[in-house]
C-alpha positions in Angstrom: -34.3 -43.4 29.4 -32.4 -41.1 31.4 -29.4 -43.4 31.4 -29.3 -43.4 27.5 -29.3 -40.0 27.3 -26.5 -39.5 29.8 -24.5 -42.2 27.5 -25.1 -40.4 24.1 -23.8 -37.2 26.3 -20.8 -38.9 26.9 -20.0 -40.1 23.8 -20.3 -36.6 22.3 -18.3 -35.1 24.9 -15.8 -38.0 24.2 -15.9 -37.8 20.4 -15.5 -34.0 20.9 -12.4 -34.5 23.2 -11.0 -36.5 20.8 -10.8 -34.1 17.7 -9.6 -31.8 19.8 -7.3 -33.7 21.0 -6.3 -35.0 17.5 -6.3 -30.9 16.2 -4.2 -30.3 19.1 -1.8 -33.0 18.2 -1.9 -32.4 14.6 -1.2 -28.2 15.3 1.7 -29.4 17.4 3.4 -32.2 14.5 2.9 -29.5 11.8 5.2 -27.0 14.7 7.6 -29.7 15.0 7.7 -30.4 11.4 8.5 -26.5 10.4 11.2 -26.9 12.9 12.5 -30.2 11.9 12.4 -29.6 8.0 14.7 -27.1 6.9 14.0 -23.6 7.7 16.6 -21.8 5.4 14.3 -22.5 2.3 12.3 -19.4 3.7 11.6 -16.0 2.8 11.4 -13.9 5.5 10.4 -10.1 5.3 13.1 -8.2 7.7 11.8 -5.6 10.2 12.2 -1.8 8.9 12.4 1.1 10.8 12.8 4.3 8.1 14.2 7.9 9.9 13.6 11.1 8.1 16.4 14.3 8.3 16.0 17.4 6.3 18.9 15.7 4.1 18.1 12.0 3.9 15.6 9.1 4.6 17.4 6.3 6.0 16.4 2.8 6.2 17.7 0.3 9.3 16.9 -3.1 8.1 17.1 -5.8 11.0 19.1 -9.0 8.9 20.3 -10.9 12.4 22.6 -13.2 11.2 23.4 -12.7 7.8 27.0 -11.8 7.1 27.7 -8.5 5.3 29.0 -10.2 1.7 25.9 -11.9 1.4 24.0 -8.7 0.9 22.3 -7.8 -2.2 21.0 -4.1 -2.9 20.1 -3.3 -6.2 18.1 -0.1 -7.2 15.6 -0.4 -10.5 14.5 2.3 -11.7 12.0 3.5 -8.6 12.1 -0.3 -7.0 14.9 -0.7 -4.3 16.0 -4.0 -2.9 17.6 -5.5 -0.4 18.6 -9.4 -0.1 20.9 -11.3 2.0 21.6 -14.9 3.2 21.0 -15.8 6.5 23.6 -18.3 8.6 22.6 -20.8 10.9 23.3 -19.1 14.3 23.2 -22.5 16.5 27.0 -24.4 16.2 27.8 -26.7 13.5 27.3 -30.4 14.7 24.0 -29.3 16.4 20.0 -30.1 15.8 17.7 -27.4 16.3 15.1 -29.2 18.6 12.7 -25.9 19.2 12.7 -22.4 17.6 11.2 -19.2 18.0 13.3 -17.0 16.0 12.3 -17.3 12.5 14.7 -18.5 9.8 14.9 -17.8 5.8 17.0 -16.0 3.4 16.0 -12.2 3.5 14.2 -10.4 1.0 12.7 -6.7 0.8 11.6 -4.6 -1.6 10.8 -0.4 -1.3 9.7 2.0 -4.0 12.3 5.2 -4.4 9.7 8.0 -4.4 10.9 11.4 -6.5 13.3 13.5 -5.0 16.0 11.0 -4.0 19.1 11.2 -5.2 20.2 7.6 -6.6 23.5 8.0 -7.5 24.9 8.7 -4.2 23.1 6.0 -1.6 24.9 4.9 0.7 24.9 1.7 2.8 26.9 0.2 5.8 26.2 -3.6 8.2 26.5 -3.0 11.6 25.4 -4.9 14.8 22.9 -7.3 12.7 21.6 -4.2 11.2 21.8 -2.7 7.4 21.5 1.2 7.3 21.0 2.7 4.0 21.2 6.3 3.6 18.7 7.8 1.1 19.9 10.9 0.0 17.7 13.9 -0.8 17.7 15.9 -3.8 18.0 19.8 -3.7 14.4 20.3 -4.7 12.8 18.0 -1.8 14.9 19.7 1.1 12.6 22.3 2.8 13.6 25.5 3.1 12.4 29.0 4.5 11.6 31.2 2.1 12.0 34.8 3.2 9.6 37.9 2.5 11.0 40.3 0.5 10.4 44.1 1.7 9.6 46.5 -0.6 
């Protein structure tokens, strides 16, 4: 009796190794497979940082390899965005066999709040990264208002 129950043990613990084994193996195909299939069909959201002077709000938009006259920034009405082809950065002739860095055509969109001054942002690519330069209307910038004496 006891040895039956010792063999149904085993075959759960094997059955139990084996789907994990199998998820394992399946988690690590559909890995390979995003690397192997072709990554520049993605999307990818770039990483923001936004800076705040008492003139402008600017935007530094990480685009690692994308070259500056692929970039696309349109403004519509309120909705601002920002678009840009990424370049394969391994050398031509090569297979990517394992990646980390994630690959896709960049796209990003921001909503232009009141008090920005659309007619004269500004934008330069340096270093991998886009810097726009939101402008700030008169009536946002803060000033000191004095006290009149009487």
């Amino acid at each position: 009796m006891e040895k039956k129950g010792n063999e149904i043990q085993k075959r759960v613990r094997t059955d139990i190794q084996k789907r994990v084994q199998n998820d394992t193996e399946k988690k690590e195909t559909n890995i390979l497979s995003s690397v192997v299939k072709p990554r520049f069909e993605k999307v990818v959201a770039p990483l923001v940082d936004i800076l705040e002077t008492f003139e402008h709000i600017i935007l530094l938009i990480d685009m690692p390899g994308s070259d500056e006259n692929s970039i696309d920034i349109t403004l519509d009405k309120n909705q601002l965005t920002v678009e840009a082809a990424m370049q394969p950065l391994f050398p031509q002739g090569y297979e990517l066999q394992h990646a980390e860095y994630e690959f896709g055509d960049y796209r990003r969109k921001f909503i232009i709040q009141e008090g920005i001054n659309r007619e004269t942002i500004e934008a330069d690519y340096k270093n991998g990264v886009l810097r726009i330069k939101l402008p700030k209307t008169e009536e946002v910038k803060p000033r000191t208002i004095p006290i009149r004496k009487e």
